[in-house]
KOLMIPA-419623 format. One record per residue (C-alpha): residue in three letters; x, y, z. Coordinates in nm, 3 decimals. Example, Ala and Ser with C-alpha at 12.3 -4.5 7.8 and 13.67 -1.06 7.14 Angstrom:
BEGIN
{Ala, {1.230, -0.450, 0.780}}
{Ser, {1.367, -0.106, 0.714}}
end
This chain:
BEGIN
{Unk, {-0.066, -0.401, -2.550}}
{Unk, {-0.115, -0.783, -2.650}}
{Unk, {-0.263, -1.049, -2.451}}
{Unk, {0.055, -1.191, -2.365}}
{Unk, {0.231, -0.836, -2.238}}
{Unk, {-0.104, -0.830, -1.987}}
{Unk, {-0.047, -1.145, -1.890}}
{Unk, {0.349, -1.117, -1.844}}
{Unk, {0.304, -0.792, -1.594}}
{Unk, {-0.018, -0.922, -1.428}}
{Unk, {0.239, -1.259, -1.366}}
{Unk, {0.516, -1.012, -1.243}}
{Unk, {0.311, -0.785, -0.963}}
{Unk, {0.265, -1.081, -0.738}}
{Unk, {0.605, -1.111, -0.552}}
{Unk, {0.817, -1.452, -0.550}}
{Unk, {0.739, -1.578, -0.219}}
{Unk, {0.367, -1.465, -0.111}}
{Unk, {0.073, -1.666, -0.101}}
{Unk, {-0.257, -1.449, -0.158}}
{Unk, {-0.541, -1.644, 0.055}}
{Unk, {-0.913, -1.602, -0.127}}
{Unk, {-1.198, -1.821, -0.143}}
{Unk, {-1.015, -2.130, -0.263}}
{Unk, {-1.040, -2.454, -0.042}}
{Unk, {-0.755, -2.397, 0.228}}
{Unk, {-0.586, -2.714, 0.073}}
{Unk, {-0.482, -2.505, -0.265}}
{Unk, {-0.333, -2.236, -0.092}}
{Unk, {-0.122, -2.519, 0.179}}
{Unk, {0.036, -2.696, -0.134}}
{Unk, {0.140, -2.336, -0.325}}
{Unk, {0.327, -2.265, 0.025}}
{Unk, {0.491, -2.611, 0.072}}
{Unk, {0.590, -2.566, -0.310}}
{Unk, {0.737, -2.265, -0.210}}
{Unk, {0.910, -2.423, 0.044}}
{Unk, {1.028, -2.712, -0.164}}
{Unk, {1.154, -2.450, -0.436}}
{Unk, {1.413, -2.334, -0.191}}
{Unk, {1.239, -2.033, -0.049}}
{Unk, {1.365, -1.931, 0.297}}
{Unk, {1.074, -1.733, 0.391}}
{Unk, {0.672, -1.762, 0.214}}
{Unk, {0.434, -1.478, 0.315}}
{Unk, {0.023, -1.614, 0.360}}
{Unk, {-0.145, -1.256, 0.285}}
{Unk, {-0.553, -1.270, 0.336}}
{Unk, {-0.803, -0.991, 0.377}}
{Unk, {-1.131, -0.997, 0.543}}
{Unk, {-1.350, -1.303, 0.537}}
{Unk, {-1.018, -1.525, 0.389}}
{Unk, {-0.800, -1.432, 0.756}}
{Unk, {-0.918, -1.746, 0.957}}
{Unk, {-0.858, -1.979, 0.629}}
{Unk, {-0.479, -1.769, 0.591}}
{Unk, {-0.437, -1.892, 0.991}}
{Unk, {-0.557, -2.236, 0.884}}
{Unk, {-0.324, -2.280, 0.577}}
{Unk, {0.006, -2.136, 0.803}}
{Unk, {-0.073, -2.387, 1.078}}
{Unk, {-0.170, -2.699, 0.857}}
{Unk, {0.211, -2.587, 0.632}}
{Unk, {0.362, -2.592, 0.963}}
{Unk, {0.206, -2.889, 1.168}}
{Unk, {0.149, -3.154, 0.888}}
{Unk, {0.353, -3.072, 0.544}}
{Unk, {0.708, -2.825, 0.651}}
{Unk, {0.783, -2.929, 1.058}}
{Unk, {1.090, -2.720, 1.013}}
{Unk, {0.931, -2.400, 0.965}}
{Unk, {0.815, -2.132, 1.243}}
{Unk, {0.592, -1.863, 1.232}}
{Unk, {0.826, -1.536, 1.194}}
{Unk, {0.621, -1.199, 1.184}}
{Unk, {0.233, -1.189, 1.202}}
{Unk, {0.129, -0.839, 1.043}}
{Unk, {-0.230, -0.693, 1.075}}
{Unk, {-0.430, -0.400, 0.954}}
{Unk, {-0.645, -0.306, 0.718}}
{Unk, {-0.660, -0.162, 0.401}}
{Unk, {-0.899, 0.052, 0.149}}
{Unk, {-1.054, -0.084, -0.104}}
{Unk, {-1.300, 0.087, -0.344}}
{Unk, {-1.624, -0.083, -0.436}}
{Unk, {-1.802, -0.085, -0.737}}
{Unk, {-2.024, 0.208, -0.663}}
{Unk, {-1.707, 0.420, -0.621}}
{Unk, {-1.721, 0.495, -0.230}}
{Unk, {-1.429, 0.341, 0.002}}
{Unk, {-1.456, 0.092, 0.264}}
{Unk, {-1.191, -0.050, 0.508}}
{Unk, {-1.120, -0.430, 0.502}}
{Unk, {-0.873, -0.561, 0.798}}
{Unk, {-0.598, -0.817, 0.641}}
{Unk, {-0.323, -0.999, 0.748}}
{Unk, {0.052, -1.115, 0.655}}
{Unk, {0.177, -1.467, 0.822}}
{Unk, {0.536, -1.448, 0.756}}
{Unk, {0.684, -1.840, 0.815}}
{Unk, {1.054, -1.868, 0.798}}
{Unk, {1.266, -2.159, 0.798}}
end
């Protein structure tokens, strides 16, 4: 498989309209949702897990309050998931899914 053919289906597993919250100043993530937004999305899901949650609630509320006043927070999803680390054992990580809807 060439470089490009990774690149193409690494591009195409992240769905349209979700924001993935890492380590990333909360700023980057708050202009990829209002792009979103301007783009003509209806709905943008802000996705974190673990330590990135409180910076996923941060980026919803500054799209909302500052950037997009039209928007409202739709569903709010939590849980966690299972990730494996690098030794090979399992460990549970909670996450979150801030749905905002216009």
């Amino acid at each position: 498989m060439s470089e490009e053919q990774k690149m193409q289906k690494r591009e195409s597993a992240i769905p349209e309209n979700e924001v993935f919250v890492g380590k990333k100043p909360a700023m980057n993530y708050v202009l990829a949702v209002v792009t979103q937004f301007n783009n003509g999305a209806n709905s943008v899901k802000v996705r974190a897990r673990g330590n990135a949650i409180s910076r996923a609630v941060d980026v919803a509320e500054i799209s909302r309050n500052r950037f997009v006043q039209d928007v409202k927070v739709g569903q709010i999803s939590i849980g966690s998931e299972e990730l494996a680390n690098e030794d090979g054992t399992k460990s549970k990580v909670s996450s979150i899914e801030i749905t905002l809807e216009r």
